[in-house]
N, C-alpha and C positions, 0 to 999 in steps of 0.2 A: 745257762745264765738266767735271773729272776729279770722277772719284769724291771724291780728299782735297780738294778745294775744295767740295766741295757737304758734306760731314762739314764746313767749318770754318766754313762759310754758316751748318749747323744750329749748332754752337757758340755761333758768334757769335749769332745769332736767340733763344736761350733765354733769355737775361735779360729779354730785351723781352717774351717768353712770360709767363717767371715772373710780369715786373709787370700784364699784364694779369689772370692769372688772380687775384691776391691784390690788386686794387685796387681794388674793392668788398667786402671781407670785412672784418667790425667787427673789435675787439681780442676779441670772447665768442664771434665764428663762427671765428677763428683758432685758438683754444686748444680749440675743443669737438672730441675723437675724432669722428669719423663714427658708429665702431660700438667699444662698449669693445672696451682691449686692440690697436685699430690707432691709428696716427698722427694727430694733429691736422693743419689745413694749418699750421701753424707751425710743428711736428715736421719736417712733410717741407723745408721753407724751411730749417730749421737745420741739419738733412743735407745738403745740396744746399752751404748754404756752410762748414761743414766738409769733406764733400769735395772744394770746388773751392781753397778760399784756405789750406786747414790741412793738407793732403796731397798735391792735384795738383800744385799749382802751385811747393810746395818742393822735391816729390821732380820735375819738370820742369827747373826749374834744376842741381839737381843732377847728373840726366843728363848736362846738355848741357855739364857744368862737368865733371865725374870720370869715372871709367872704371868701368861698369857698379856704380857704388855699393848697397849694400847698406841696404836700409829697416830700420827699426825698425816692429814690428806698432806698427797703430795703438790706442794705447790712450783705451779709453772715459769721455769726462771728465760733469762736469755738461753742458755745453753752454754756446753763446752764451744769454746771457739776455735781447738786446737785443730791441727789439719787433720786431715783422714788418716793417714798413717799413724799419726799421736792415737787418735783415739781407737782404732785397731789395736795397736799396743792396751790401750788401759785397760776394751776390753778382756784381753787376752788376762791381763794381770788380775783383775776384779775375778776372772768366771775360774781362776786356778784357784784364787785362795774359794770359792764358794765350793769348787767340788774334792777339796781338802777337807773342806769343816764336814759335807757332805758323807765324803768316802768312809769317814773316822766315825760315824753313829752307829750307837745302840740303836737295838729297837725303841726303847722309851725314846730319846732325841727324836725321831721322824715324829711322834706323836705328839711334840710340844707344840703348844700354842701362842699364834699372835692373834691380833683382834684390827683385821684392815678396814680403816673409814668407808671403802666401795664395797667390798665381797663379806663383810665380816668374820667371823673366827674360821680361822686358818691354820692346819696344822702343816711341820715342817714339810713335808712328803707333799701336802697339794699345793703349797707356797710353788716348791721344787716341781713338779708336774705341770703346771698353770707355764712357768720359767722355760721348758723343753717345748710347750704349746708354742706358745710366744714366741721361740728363737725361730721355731719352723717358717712361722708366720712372718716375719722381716728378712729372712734369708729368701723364701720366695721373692717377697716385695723386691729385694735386692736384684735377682736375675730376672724379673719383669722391666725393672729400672735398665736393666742390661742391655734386655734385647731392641727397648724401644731406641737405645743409645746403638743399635748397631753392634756389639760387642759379641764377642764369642760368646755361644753357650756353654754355660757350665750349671746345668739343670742337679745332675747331682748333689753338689753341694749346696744347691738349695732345697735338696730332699724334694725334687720335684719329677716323678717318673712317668716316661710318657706312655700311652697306651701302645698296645700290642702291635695294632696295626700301623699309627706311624712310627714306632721303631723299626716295623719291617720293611716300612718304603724306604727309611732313613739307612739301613743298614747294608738294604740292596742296592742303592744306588754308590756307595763306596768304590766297587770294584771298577765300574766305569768312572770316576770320577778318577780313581789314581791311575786309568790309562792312560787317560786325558792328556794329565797333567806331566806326565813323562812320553810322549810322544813327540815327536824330532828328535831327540836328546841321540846324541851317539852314546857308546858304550864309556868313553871319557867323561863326555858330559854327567854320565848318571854316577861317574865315583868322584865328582868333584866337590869338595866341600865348602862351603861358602865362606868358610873359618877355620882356621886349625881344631877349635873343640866343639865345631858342628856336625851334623851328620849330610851325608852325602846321598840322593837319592835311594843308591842302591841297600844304607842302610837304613833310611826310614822305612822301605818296604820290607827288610828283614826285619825289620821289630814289630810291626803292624802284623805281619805271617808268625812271629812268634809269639805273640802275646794273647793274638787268637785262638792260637793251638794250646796253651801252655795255660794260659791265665785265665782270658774270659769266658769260655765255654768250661773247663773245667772246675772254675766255678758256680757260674749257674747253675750246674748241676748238682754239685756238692749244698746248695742254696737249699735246693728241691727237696736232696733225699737225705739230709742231715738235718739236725736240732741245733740251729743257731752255730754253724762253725765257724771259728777263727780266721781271720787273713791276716799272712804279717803284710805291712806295708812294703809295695813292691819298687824296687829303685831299677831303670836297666842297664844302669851304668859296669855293674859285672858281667851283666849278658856281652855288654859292649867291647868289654875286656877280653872274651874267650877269644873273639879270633876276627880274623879282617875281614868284617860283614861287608863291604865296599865292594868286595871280589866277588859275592853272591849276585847274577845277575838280576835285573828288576825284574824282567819279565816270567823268568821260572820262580820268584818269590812271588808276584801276582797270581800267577795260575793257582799257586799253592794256596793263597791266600782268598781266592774266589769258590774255592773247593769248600773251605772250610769254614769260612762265611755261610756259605749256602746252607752250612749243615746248622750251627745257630742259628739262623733267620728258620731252619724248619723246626729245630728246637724249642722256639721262643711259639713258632704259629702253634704247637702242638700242647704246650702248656695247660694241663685242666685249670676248670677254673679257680681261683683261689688261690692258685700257687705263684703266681707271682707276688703276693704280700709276703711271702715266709721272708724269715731276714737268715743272713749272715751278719759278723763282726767284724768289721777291716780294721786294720790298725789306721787307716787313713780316717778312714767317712765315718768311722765308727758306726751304729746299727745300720745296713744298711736291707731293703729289700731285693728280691729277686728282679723285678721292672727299675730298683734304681740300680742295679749294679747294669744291667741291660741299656740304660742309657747313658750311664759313664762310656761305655761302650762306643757309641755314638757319635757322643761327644770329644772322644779318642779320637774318634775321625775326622771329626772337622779343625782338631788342632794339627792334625799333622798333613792334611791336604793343603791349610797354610804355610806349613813347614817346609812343606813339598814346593808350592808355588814359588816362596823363598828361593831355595833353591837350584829352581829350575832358573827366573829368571838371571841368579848370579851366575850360573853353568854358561847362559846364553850370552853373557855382557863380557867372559874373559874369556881373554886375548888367545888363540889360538896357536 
């Protein structure tokens, strides 16, 4: 894959970003600054699609329409006042038609010119490059907005990978953490489901044992010793389907899952240097590196020791 096609992969990839990061965030944790004086996340969502649908995308056309066209500075309005979810939507709608127009160029199209009042003359390709800077840079803002709000991490999707070493405290500390948290539970307790279409203790640790074996470390590797490989996007709702993961007990799915953790965590310590920037492709994250697929990972963990707590507390509240 070229370099402009892994730039249109991240393009393309950031809407499905955005929605993840702002799809647990109320309408009072969207409007609240993190720290006065910076951005709300609803701020940065309304940037994001005034940059994409109120300026990229008209002065793109234009490009590709006239002979180096001359912009108008942008000037600074109220803003969109739709809710966060509207404007999620728009960007979503604005950033498809741009990597339409995008996907469909000649080589001459990347090379047309606009002429911007700040940066001056601008060809399609560093318009589109400057746009992938950009998105990086507000999707962090976004899970910084996150974490000062308390919120889950979800560092990946802000293309934000953590170094070596706190991945390894983060990833060793997992297997005690899911002792923990299943500990009194009888053997009923751990297959009780809090919902007919939730999972029951004994299957969040069969998916966490198998997604480590099967997914995350097989990847990373594949990260390592291949050129940019493929991932389709992974659902485990067929895994789910094979067979009564509920009957797997927890505790032989932890052992298993402590084994092979450990061997990641040695995996990740052992990394020459450098090789954590090599990327793969996901159908989800689109380009992603070796340290962010490694702290999806992570971050895997702390959704489902919520999961877990879930749960646990419902197992411990019905009726015997």
């Amino acid at each position: 894959m070229t370099d402009r096609a892994l730039m249109l992969a991240r393009l393309s990839a950031a809407s499905g970003m955005l929605r993840e990061l702002t799809s647990d965030v109320t309408v009072e944790q969207a409007a609240k600054p993190p720290v006065a004086g910076e951005w709300s996340i609803i701020d940065v969502v309304r940037h994001l699609v005034e940059g994409d649908r109120d300026t990229f995308l008209p002065r793109l056309r234009r490009m590709l329409a006239e002979t180096r066209p001359m912009f108008d500075k942008t000037i600074t309005a109220a803003g969109d006042a739709s809710d966060l979810s509207t404007l999620v939507g728009a960007f979503a709608s604005a950033r498809a038609q741009v990597v339409k127009i995008l996907d469909g160029l000649e080589a001459a199209g990347w090379l047309r010119e606009g002429v911007s009042p700040s940066r001056g003359a601008l060809t399609v390709e560093a318009y589109a490059r400057s746009t992938d800077a950009h998105d990086t840079e507000h999707l962090r803002q976004i899970q910084d907005a996150r974490a000062r709000l308390g919120l889950r991490p979800k560092r990946c999707e802000a293309r934000a990978p953590l170094p070596i070493a706190d991945l390894a405290a983060s990833l060793a500390a997992a297997p005690g953490r899911l002792r923990a948290v299943a500990a009194g539970l009888d053997g009923a307790q751990r297959r009780h489901r809090p919902a007919p279409d939730e999972w029951c203790p004994n299957e969040v640790m069969a998916h966490l044992l198998h997604v480590e074996t099967e997914l995350f470390l097989p990847r990373l590797r594949r990260i390592e010793s291949e050129e940019r490989p493929a991932f389709a996007p992974f659902s485990p709702e067929p895994w789910a389907r094979e067979r009564d993961h509920g009957l797997e007990p927890y505790d032989d799915s932890l052992a298993a899952f402590e084994r092979a953790r450990a061997e990641t965590i040695a995996y990740l310590r052992a990394l020459p240097a450098g090789h954590g920037d090599r990327l793969g492709v996901s159908g989800f994250f689109g380009p992603i590196s070796l340290l962010q697929y490694a702290t999806h990972i992570a971050d895997h963990d702390v959704e489902h020791l919520a999961q877990l707590a879930r749960a646990r507390a419902t197992a411990l509240a019905a009726p015997r």
